[in-house]
Structures are given as structure tokens and as C-alpha cells.
C-alpha positions as CSV (number, residue, x, y, z in Angstrom):
1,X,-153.5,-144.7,23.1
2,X,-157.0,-144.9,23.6
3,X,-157.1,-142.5,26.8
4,X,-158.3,-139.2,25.7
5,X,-158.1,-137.2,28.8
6,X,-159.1,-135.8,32.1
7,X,-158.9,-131.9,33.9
8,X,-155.7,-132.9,36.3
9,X,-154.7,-135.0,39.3
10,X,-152.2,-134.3,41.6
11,X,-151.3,-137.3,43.9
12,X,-148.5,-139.1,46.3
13,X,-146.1,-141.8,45.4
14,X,-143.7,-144.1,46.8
15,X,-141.8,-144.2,43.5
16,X,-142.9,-141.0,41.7
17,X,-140.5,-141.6,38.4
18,X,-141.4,-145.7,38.4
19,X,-145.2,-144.5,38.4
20,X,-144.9,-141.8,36.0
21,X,-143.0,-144.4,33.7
22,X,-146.2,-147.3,34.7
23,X,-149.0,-144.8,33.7
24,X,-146.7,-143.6,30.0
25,X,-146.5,-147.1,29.5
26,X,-149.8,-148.6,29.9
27,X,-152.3,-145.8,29.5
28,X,-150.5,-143.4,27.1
29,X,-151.3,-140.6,30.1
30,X,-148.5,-138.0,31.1
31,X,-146.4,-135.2,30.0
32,X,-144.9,-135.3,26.9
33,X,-147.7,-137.4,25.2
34,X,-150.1,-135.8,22.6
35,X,-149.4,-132.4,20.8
36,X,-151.2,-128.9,21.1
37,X,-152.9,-127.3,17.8
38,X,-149.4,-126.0,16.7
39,X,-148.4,-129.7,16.8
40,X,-146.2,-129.4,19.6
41,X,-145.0,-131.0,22.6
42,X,-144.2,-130.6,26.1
43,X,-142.5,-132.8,28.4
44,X,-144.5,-131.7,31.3
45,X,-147.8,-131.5,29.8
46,X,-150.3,-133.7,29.1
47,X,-152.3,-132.5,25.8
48,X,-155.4,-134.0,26.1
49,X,-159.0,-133.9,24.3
50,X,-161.8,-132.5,25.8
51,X,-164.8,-133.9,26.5
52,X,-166.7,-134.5,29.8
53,X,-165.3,-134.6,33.0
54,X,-167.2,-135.8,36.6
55,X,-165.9,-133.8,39.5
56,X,-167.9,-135.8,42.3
57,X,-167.2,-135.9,46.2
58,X,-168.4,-139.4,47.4
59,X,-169.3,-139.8,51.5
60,X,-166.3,-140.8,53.3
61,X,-167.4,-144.4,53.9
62,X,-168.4,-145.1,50.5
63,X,-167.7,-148.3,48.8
64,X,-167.2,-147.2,45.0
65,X,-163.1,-147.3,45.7
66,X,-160.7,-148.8,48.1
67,X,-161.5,-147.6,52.3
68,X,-157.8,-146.7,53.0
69,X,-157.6,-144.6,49.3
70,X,-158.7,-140.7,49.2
71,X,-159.8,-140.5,45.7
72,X,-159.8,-142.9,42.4
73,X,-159.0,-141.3,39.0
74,X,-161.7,-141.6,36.0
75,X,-159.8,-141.6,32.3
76,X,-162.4,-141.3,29.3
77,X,-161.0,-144.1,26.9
78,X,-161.9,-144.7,23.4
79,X,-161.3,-148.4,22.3
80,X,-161.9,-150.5,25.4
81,X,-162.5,-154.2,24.3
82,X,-158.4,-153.1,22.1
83,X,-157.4,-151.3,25.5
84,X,-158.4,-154.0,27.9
85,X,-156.8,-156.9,25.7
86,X,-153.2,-154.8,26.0
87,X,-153.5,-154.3,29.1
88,X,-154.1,-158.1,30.4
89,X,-151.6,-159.2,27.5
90,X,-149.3,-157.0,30.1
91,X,-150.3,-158.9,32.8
92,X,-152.2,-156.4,33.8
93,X,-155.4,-157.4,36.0
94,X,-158.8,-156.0,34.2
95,X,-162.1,-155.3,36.6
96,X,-165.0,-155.5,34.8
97,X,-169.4,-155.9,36.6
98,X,-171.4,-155.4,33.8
99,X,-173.6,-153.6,37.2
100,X,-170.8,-151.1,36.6
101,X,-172.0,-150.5,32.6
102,X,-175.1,-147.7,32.0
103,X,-176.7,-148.0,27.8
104,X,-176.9,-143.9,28.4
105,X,-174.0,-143.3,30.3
106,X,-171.3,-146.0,28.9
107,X,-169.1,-148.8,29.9
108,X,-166.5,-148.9,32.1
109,X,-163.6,-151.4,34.0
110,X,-160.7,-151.0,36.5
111,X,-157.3,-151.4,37.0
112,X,-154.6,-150.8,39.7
113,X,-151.7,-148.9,39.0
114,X,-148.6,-150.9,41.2
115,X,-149.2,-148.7,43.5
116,X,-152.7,-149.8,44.6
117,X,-154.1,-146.6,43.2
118,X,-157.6,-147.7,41.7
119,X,-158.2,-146.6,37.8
120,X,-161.5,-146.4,36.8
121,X,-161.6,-146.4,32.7
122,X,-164.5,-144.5,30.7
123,X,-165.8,-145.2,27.4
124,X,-168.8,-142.8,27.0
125,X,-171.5,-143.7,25.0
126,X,-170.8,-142.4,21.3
127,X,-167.3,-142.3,22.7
């Protein structure tokens, strides 16, 4: 998948195991997925790559995300033109401004999970 990771997010559901399963799905993000430098797996753990990660409070009337949401979730991607078409071939609804997409920062879209929650997806320049 072209997700390549994030530092951790901790959040509410409705239907925690129907989530979990949306997000493994879709994005490729969740435990069990990836391998650590032995090559192994964990069914709790998310092996990710590193790279950067933005840890940014917003003011509480900002417009960047939904009002009635605390916080959105950023996942770095690699592949977002082949990520976007799999998604929308899922019937999955794809955000894109081109207001949204920086030449020194990178481009980025948004989906909602069936929850609501926003997703905001990351390639990074040089990605």
C-alpha cells in the first residue's frame, strides 16, 4: 500500500472492529501490516517507515477539518494518482483543491473513513 506511516493515533468508534477492518482495507494502515528489520510481524503493530510527521494544534474554530470533529489524521502516501484511482474504484469519495497542493511541500487529497472521520493524504515532495 502506498501509506507509509505516521507516529500514532488513538481515537473513538462506533464500530471499533468494522473501522479497524475499513482502514486495513483501504489504506493498508493497522496492526499486523508491514514487518520490522527482523522481517517480522505483529498483529497489534503497525510497522511503519519514518519520515516526517506534523504535530500541529489548530484554533478551536478553524476551518481546515469538520466543526463537530477534534482532530483529522495526516497519512504520508507514496503513489497518489495509483492510490486515489483504488480508492474511487471502491466507491470511495476522493477530495482534492489544487489550493490544498504546495511545489515545496507536496500534494495532498481527503477522504472520510464511514465514520465521518476526515483523512487527509500526504505525498511529500520527493516522496
Amino acid at each position: 500500500m502506498p501509506v507509509l506511516g505516521m507516529g500514532g493515533y488513538f481515537f473513538r468508534a462506533k464500530d471499533p472492529k468494522g473501522l479497524k477492518a475499513w482502514y486495513r482495507e483501504n489504506l493498508g494502515v493497522g496492526g499486523g501490516m508491514g514487518t520490522d528489520e527482523s522481517g517480522q510481524s505483529n498483529e497489534w503493530v503497525w510497522f511503519t517507515r519514518g519520515g516526517p510527521m506534523v504535530f500541529e494544534p489548530f484554533k478551536a474554530d478553524t476551518d481546515y477539518f469538520a466543526a463537530d470533529k477534534q482532530a483529522m489524521i495526516n497519512l504520508r502516501v507514496a503513489d497518489m494518482d495509483g492510490l486515489l484511482a483504488s480508492l474511487r474504484a471502491k466507491g470511495i469519495e476522493v477530495i482534492t483543491k489544487p489550493e490544498w497542493d504546495a511545489p515545496e511541500i507536496g500534494r495532498f487529497a481527503r477522504v472520510h473513513d464511514p465514520e465521518g472521520n476526515a483523512i487527509e493524504l500526504w505525498e511529500p515532495v520527493g516522496g
